[in-house]
C-alpha positions in Angstrom: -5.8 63.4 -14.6 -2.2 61.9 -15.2 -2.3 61.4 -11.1 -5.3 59.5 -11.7 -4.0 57.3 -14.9 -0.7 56.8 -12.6 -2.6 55.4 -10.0 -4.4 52.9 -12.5 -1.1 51.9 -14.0 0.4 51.4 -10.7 -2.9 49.3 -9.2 -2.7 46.8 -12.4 1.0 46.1 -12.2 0.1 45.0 -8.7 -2.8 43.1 -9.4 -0.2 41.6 -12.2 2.5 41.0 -9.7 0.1 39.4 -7.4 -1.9 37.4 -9.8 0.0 34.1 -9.7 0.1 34.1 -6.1 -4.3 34.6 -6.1 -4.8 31.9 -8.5 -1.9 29.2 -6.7 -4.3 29.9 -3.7 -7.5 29.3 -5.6 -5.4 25.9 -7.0 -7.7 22.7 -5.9 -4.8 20.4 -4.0 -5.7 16.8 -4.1 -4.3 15.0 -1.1 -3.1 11.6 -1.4 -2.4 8.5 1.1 0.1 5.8 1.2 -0.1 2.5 3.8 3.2 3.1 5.8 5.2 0.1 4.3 8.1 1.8 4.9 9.4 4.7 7.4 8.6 8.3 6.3 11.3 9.4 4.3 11.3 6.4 2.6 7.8 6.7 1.7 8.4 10.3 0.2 11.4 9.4 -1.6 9.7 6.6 -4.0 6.2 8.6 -4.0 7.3 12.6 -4.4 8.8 11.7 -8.1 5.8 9.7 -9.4 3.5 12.4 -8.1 5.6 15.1 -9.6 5.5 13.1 -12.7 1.6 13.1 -12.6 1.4 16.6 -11.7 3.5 17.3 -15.0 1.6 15.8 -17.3 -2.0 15.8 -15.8 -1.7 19.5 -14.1 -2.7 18.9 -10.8 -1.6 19.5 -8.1 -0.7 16.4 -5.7 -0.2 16.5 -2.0 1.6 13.3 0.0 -0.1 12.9 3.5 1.9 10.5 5.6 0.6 8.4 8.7 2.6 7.3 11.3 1.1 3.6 11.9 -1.5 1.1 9.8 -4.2 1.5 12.3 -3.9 5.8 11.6 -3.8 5.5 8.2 -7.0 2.6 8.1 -9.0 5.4 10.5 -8.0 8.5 7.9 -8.8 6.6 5.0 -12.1 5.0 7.2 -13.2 9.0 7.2 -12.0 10.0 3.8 -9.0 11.8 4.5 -7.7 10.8 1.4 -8.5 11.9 -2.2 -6.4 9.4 -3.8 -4.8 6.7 -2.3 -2.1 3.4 -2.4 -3.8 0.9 0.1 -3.5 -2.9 0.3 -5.6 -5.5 -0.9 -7.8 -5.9 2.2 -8.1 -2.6 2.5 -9.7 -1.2 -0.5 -13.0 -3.8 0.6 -12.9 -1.7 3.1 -12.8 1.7 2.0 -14.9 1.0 -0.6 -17.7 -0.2 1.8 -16.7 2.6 4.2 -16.1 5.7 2.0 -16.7 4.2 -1.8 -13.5 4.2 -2.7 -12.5 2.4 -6.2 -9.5 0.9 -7.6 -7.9 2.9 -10.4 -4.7 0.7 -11.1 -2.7 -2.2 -9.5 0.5 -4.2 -10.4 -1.0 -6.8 -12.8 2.2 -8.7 -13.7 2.5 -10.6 -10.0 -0.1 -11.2 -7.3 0.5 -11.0 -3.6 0.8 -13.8 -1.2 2.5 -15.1 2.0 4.7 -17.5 2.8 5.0 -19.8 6.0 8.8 -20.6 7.2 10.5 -22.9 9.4 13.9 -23.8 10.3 15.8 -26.1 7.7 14.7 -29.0 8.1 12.2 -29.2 11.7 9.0 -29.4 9.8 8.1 -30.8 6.5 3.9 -29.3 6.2 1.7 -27.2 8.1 -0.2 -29.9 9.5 2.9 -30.7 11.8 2.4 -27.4 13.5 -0.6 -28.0 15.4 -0.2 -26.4 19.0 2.7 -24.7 17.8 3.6 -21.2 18.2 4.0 -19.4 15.1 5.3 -15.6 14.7 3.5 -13.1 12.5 4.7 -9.4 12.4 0.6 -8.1 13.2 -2.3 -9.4 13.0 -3.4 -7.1 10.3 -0.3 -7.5 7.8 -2.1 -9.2 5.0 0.2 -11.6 3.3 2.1 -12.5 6.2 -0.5 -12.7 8.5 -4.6 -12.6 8.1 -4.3 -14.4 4.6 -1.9 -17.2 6.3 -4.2 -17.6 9.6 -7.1 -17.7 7.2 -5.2 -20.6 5.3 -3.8 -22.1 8.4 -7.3 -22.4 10.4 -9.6 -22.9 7.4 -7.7 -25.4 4.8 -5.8 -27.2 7.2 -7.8 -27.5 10.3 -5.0 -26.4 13.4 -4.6 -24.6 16.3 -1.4 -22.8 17.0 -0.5 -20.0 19.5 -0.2 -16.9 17.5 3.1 -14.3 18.7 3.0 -11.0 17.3 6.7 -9.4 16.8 6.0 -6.2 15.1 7.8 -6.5 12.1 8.8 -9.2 9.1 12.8 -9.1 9.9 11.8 -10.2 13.4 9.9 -13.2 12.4 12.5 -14.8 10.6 15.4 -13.9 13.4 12.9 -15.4 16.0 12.3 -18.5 13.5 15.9 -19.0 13.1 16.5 -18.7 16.6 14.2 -21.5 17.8 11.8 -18.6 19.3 9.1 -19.7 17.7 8.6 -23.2 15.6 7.2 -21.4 12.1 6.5 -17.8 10.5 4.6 -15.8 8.1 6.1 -13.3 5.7 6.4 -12.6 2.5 8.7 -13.5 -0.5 9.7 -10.2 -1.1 11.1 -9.8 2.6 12.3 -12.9 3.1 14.9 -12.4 0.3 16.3 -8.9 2.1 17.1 -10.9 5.3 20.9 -11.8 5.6 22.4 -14.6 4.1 22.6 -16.2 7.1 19.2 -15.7 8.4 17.7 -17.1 4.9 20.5 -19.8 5.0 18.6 -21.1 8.4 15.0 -21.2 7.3 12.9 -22.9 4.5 9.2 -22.1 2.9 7.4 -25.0 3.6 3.8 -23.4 2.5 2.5 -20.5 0.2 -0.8 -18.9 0.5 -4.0 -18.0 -1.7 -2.8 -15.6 -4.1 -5.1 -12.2 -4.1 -4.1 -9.3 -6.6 -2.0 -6.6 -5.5 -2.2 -2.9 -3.8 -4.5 -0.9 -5.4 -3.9 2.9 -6.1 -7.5 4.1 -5.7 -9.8 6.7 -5.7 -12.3 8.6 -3.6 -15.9 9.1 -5.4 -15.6 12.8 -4.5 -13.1 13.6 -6.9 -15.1 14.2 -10.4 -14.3 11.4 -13.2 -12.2 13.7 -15.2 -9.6 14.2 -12.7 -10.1 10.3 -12.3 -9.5 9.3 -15.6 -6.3 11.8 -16.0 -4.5 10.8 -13.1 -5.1 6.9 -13.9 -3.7 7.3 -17.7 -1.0 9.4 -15.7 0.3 6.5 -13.8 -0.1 3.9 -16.9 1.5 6.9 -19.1 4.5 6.3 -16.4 5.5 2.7 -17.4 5.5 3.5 -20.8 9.6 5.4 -20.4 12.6 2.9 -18.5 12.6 5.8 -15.8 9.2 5.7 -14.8 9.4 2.0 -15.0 11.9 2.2 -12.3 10.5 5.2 -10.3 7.2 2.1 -10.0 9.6 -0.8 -9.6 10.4 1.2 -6.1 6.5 0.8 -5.0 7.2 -2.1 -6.0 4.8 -2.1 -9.1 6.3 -4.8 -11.9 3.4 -4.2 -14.5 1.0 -1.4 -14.1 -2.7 -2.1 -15.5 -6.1 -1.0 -14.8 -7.5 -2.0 -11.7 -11.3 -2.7 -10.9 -13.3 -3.6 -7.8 -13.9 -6.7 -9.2 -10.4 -7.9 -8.7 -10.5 -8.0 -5.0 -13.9 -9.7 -4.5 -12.4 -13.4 -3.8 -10.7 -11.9 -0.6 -14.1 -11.4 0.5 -14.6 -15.2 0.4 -11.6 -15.6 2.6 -13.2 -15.2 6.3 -10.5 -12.3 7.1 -13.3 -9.9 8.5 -13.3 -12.7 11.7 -9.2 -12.2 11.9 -9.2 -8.5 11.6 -8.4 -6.6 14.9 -9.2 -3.3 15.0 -6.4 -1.4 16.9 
């Protein structure tokens, strides 16, 4: 008999021991995406602390999934890979016509839009720069590059010879350099360049303004966990560290977001610039 009772003490201390582990396993982990604005480790460092700081107060559990390149992440999120997930402007028409993603909030103190440069003084409008060539860092950057062809083709009527350069830094430096005669980008990057390099160029035209990157939502995930990771993130700008943890995304003012919002990109023609890669 006491062998017996021993044996039952000694099988529910392990079942104790081992509980946390069983029920860590059981633990739903919601995966989230983020567009690769920025190399890998950059990406974790401004997104691990806001996760952490949803996990805390919704109790969920948040995985970061990283993608190497734009046209990875737009096939993961194409096939759902993503429960949640930070996408740009263009790209949530997409995934929600794709997968049904939805918008759960956005940066509603700024909107989004690109910028066409020239060196100081060569060119006064974008009229002037018909047959041109003009330098865009892909043709899928939104801003910088579908949004300014749209605008370039469609309100002003020219033909220029596109030149892809991979990134934004490079189509300033081959601006500046004579390279090319103009170049889209983006405010935001356009201020990082060096003195220098900004000292050489002026913005002679700004695009349609669309509202910003969406944090969104896949339809699989039920409304509850929906709803408590969206006040999560607007619970976030509430304290002056969270407000700087978002001002890293970079997220000025966060809001609710809605589908709604990104319906005049539709009216923009960028489906015919789009290149799938």
């Amino acid at each position: 008999m006491k062998k017996n009772i021993l044996r039952k003490v000694i099988l529910c201390a392990v079942m104790l021991a081992w509980m946390p582990a069983i029920l860590h396993a059981n633990e739903q982990v919601y995966t989230v995406g983020v567009v690769p604005q920025f190399e890998a480790k950059r990406t974790h460092e401004i997104w691990r602390p806001i996760l952490d700081k949803i996990e805390d107060e919704t109790g969920l559990k948040l995985t970061l999934i990283g993608a190497p390149t734009i046209p990875v992440f737009e096939k993961e999120f194409a096939e759902g890979a993503f429960d949640f997930v930070y996408m740009n402007p263009y790209h949530i028409l997409m995934a929600n016509e794709s997968q049904g993603y939805l918008p759960l909030v956005r940066d509603v103190g700024r909107k989004l839009n690109g910028v066409l440069v020239v060196r100081k003084g060569s060119y006064a409008s974008p009229e002037q720069l018909d047959g041109k060539v003009i330098a865009f860092p892909a043709p899928n950057a939104l801003g910088a590059s579908l949004v300014m062809r749209a605008d370039l083709e469609n309100l002003f009527n020219i033909k220029f010879q596109p030149q892809y350069v991979k990134t934004h830094s490079s189509v300033y430096l081959n601006v500046a350099l004579g390279r090319a005669e103009a170049g889209g980008g983006v405010q935001k990057t356009l201020s990082q360049q060096p003195r220098h390099v900004r000292d050489a160029l002026e913005v002679i035209y700004e695009t349609r303004k669309v509202a910003p990157h969406p944090f969104s939502v896949h339809p699989r995930v039920s409304d509850d966990v929906s709803h408590r990771v969206q006040a999560a993130l607007l619970n976030i700008s509430r304290t002056d560290s969270g407000r700087e943890l978002l001002k890293e995304v970079p997220i000025r003012e966060i809001g609710v977001a809605s589908l709604e919002d990104y319906f005049p990109i539709r009216e923009m023609g960028l489906e015919r610039l789009y290149v799938n890669e």
